[in-house]
VOGU-3710 file (C-alpha; in Angstrom, 3 decimals, decimal comma):
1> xxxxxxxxxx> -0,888/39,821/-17,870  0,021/42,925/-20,077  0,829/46,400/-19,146  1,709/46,097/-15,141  4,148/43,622/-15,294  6,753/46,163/-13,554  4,515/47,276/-11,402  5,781/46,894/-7,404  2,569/45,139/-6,407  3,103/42,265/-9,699
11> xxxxxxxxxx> 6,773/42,237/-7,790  5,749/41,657/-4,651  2,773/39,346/-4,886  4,214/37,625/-7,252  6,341/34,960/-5,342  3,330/34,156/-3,291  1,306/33,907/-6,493  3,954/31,163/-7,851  4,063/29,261/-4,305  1,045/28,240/-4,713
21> xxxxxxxxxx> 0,364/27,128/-8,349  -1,597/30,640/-8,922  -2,067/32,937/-12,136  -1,776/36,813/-12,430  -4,000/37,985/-14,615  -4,783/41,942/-15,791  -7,979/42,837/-13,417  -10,046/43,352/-16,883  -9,540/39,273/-17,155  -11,103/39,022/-13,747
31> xxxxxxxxxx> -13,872/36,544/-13,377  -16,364/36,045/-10,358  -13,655/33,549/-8,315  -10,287/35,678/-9,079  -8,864/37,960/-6,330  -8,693/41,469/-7,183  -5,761/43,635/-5,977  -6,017/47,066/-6,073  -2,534/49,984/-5,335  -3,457/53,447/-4,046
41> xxxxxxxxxx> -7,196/53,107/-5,436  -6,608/51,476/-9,051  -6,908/47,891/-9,755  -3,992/46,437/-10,946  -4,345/42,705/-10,867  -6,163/39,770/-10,023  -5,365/36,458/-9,054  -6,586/33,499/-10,001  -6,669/30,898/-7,796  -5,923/26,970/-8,398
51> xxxxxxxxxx> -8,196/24,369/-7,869  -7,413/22,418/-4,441  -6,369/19,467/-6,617  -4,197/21,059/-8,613  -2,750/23,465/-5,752  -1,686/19,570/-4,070  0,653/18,352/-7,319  2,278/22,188/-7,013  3,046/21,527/-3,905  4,255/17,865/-4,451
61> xxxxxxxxxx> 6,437/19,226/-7,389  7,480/22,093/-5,181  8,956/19,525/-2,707  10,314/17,239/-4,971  12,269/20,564/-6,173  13,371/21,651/-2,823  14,575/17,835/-2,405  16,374/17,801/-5,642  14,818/14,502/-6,547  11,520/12,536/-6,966
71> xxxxxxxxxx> 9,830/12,242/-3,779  9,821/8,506/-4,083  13,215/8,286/-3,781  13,793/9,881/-0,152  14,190/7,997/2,309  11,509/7,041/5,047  11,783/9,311/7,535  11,621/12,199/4,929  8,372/11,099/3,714  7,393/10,727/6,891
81> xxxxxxxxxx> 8,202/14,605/7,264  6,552/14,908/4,118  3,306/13,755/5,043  3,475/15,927/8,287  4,098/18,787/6,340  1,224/18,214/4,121  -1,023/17,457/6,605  -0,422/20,471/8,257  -1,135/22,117/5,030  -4,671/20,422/4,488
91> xxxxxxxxxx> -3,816/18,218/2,014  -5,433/15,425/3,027  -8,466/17,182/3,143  -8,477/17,178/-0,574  -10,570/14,812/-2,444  -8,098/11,832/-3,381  -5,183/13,839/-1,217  -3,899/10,797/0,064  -4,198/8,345/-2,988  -2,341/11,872/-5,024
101> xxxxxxxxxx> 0,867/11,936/-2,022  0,969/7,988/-2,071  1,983/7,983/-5,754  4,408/10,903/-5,606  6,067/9,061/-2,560  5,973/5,882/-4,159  4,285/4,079/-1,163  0,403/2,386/-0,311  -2,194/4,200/0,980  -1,923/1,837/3,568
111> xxxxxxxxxx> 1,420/3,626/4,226  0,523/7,274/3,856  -2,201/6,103/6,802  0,291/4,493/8,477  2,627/7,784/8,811  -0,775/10,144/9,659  -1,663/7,640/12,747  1,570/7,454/14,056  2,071/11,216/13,985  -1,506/11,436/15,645
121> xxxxx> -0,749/8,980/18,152  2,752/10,625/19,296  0,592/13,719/19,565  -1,776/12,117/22,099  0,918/10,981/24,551
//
């Protein structure tokens, strides 16, 4: 993105924009998809979404970040969390979302399942 860079809106959208695996692009780069934001009448950037697949692994990486290691090396009940937490987020709702948080946690499908039923079924007592 060139020219707004220091612009407050670029500042304050742009933690948001890195949460979630985005890109800030000039709003003369915009295409179709992107999100234009606009400051007192004037376009001053767009955003450019991530695919849902890719949005999941910057997530994943976020958490193995915040966690200081790879997610396959918590412990159970952290992935456990983990799995709550993403289901909450809609991750599973992503094509291969469960087969993509197996592998980062190290553990089955079978497993992943395994901690979404018995969240479900706590839920339903």
């Amino acid at each position: 993105m060139t020219g707004q860079a220091d612009h407050p809106l670029v500042a304050a959208v742009k933690p948001l924009v890195d949460a979630m695996g985005a890109e800030l692009l000039g709003p003369e780069q915009a295409q179709a998809d992107d999100v234009v934001l606009a400051w007192e009448g004037r376009d001053v950037l767009a955003v450019r979404l991530p695919q849902l697949s890719d949005s999941l692994d910057h997530i994943l990486a976020g958490m193995a970040r915040r966690h200081g290691m790879p997610l396959a090396d918590l412990d159970r009940k952290t992935k456990q969390l983990i799995v709550r937490t993403l289901e909450a987020r809609g991750a599973f709702a992503v094509r291969h979302g469960v087969e993509t948080v197996a592998g980062a946690l190290g553990v089955s499908r079978f497993t992943v399942y395994n901690y979404l039923n018995r969240e479900n079924g706590a839920k339903s007592e």
